[in-house]
VOBA-1610 file (N, C-alpha, C; in pm, whole numbers, padded with zeros to 5 digits, always signed):
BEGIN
Unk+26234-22753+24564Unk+26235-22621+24505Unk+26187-22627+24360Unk+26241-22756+24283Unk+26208-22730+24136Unk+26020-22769+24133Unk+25973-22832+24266Unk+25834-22834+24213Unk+25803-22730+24219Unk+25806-22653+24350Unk+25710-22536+24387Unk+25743-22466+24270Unk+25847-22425+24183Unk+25865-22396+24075Unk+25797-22405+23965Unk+25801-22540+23917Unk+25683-22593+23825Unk+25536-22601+23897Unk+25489-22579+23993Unk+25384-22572+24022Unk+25330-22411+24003Unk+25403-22306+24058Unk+25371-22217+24040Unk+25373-22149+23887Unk+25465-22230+23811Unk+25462-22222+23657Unk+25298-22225+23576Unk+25257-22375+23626Unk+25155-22424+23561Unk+25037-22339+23671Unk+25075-22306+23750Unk+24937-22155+23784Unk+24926-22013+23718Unk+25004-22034+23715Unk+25037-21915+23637Unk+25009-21924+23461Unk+25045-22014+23417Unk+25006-22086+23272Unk+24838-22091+23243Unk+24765-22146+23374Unk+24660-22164+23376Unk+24526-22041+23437Unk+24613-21905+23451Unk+24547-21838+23458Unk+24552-21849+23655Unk+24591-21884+23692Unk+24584-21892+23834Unk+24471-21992+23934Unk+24420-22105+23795Unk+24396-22185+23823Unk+24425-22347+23846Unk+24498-22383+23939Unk+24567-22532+23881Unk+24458-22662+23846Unk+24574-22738+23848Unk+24473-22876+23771Unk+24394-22902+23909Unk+24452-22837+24041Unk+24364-22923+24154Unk+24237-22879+24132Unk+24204-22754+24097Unk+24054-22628+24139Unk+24017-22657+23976Unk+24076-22738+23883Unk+23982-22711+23738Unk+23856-22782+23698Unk+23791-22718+23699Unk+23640-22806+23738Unk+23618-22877+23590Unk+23596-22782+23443Unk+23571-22902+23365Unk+23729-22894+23283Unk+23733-23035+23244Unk+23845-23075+23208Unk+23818-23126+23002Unk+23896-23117+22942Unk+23918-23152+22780Unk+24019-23261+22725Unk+23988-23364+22696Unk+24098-23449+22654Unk+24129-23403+22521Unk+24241-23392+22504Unk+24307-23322+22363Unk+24341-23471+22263Unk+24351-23460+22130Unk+24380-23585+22092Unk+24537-23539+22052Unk+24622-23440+22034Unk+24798-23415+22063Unk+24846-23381+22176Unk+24927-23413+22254Unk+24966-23334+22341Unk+25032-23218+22324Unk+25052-23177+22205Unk+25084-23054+22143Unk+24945-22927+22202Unk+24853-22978+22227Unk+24735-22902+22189Unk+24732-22903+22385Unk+24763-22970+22428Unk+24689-23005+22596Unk+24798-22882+22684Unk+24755-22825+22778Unk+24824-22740+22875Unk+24871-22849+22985Unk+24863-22965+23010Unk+24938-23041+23106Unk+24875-23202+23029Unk+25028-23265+23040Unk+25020-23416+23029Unk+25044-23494+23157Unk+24908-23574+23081Unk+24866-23668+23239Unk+24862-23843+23204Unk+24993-23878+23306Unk+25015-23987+23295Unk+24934-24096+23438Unk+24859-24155+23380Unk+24778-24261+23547Unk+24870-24356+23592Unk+24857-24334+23714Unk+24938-24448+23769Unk+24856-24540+23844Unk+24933-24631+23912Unk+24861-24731+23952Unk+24789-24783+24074Unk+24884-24660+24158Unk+24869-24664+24299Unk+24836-24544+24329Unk+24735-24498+24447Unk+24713-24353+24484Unk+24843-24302+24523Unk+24959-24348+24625Unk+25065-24283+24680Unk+25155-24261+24558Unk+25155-24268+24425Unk+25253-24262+24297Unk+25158-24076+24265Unk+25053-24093+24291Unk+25002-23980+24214Unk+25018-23842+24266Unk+25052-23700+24191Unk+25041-23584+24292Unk+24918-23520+24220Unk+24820-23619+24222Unk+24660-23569+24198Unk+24567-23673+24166Unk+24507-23686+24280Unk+24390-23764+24357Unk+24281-23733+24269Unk+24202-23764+24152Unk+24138-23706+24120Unk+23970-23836+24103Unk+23854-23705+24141Unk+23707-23791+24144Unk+23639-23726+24030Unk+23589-23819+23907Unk+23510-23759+23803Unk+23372-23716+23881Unk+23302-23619+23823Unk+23173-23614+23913Unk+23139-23611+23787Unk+22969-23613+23782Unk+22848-23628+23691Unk+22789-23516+23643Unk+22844-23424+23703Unk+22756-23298+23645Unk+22883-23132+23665Unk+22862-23084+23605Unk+22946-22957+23601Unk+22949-22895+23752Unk+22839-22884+23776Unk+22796-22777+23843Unk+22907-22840+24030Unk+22917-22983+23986Unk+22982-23062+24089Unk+23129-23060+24110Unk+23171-23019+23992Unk+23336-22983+23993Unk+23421-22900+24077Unk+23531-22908+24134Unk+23577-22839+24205Unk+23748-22903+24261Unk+23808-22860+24387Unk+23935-22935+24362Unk+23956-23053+24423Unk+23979-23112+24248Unk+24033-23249+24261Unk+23890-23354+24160Unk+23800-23221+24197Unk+23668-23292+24133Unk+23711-23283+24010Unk+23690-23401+23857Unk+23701-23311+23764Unk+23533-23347+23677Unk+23521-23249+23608Unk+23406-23254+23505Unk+23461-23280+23336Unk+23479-23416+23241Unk+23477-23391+23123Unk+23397-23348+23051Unk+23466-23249+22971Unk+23366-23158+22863Unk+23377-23252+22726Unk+23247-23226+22646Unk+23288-23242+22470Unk+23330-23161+22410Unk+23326-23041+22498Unk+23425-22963+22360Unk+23510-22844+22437Unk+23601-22837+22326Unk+23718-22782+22417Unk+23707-22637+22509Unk+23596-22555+22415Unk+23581-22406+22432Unk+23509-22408+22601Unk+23451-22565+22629Unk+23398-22534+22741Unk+23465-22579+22855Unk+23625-22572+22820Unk+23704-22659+22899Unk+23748-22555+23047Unk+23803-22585+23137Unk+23913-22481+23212Unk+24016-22537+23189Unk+24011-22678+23175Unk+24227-22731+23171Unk+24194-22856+23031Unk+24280-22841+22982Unk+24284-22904+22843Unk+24425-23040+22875Unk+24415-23140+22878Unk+24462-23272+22907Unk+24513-23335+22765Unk+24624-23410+22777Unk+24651-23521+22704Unk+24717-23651+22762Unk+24644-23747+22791Unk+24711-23868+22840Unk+24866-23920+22778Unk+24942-23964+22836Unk+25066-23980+22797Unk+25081-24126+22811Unk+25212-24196+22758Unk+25212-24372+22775Unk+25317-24361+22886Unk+25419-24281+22887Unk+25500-24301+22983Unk+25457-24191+23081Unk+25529-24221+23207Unk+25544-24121+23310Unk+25657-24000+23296Unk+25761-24027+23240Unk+25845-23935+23221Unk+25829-23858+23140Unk+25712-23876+23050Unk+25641-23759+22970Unk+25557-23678+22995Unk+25534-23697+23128Unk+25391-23647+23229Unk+25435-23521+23329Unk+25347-23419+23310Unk+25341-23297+23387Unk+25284-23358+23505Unk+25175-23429+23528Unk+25083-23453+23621Unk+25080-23588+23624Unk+25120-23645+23761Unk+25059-23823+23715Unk+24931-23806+23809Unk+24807-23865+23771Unk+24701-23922+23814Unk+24683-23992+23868Unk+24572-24026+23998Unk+24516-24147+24020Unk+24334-24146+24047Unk+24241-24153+24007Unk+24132-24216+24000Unk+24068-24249+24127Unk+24028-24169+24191Unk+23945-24256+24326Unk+23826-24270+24314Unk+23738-24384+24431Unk+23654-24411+24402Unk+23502-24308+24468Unk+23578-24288+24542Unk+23514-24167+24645Unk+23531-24053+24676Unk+23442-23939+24660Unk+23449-23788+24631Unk+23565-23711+24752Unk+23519-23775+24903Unk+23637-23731+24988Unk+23727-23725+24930Unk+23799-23808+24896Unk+23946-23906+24846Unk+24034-23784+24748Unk+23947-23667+24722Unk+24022-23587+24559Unk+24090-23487+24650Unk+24187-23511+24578Unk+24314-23374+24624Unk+24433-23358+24524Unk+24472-23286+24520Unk+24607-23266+24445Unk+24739-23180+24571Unk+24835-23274+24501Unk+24942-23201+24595Unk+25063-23185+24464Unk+25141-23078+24502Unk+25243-23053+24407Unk+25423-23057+24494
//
């Protein structure tokens, strides 16, 4: 209950877009400044978001993400975290475009 909670929080936060569907993404240098902190983990089954960088904007979509240089051209604004218990979102990195999903 408390995810679907916080999940529907951070849709709602994000305009009704979550981190799964945010195509380009902004690394913040505070997490003061970021709309979700994202901690990587190590294993895909630790993560509740599968995520594949793609190469071009136009390629983004959910789970895909696109980094921007600047923030104004962002949809979800990020700050990496050191721990997990500081993390809205933990991550994992795949190597292959199938592979991207987010679950909450």
């Amino acid at each position: 209950m408390k995810k679907l909670f916080l999940a529907l929080f951070f849709l709602a936060a994000l305009g009704f877009s979550s981190p799964a569907f945010a195509a380009k993404v902004y690394i913040t240098k505070y997490a003061s400044q970021a709309q979700q902190k994202v901690y990587l983990v190590k294993y895909a089954s630790q993560a509740n978001c599968k995520v594949y960088q793609v190469k071009y904007s136009s390629q983004a979509g959910a789970g895909k993400w696109f980094f921007v240089k600047y923030e104004s051209q962002a949809d979800l604004k990020i700050h990496y975290v050191k721990y997990e218990s500081q993390a809205d979102l933990k991550v994992f990195y795949v190597k292959y475009e199938s592979q991207a999903n987010c679950r909450f």
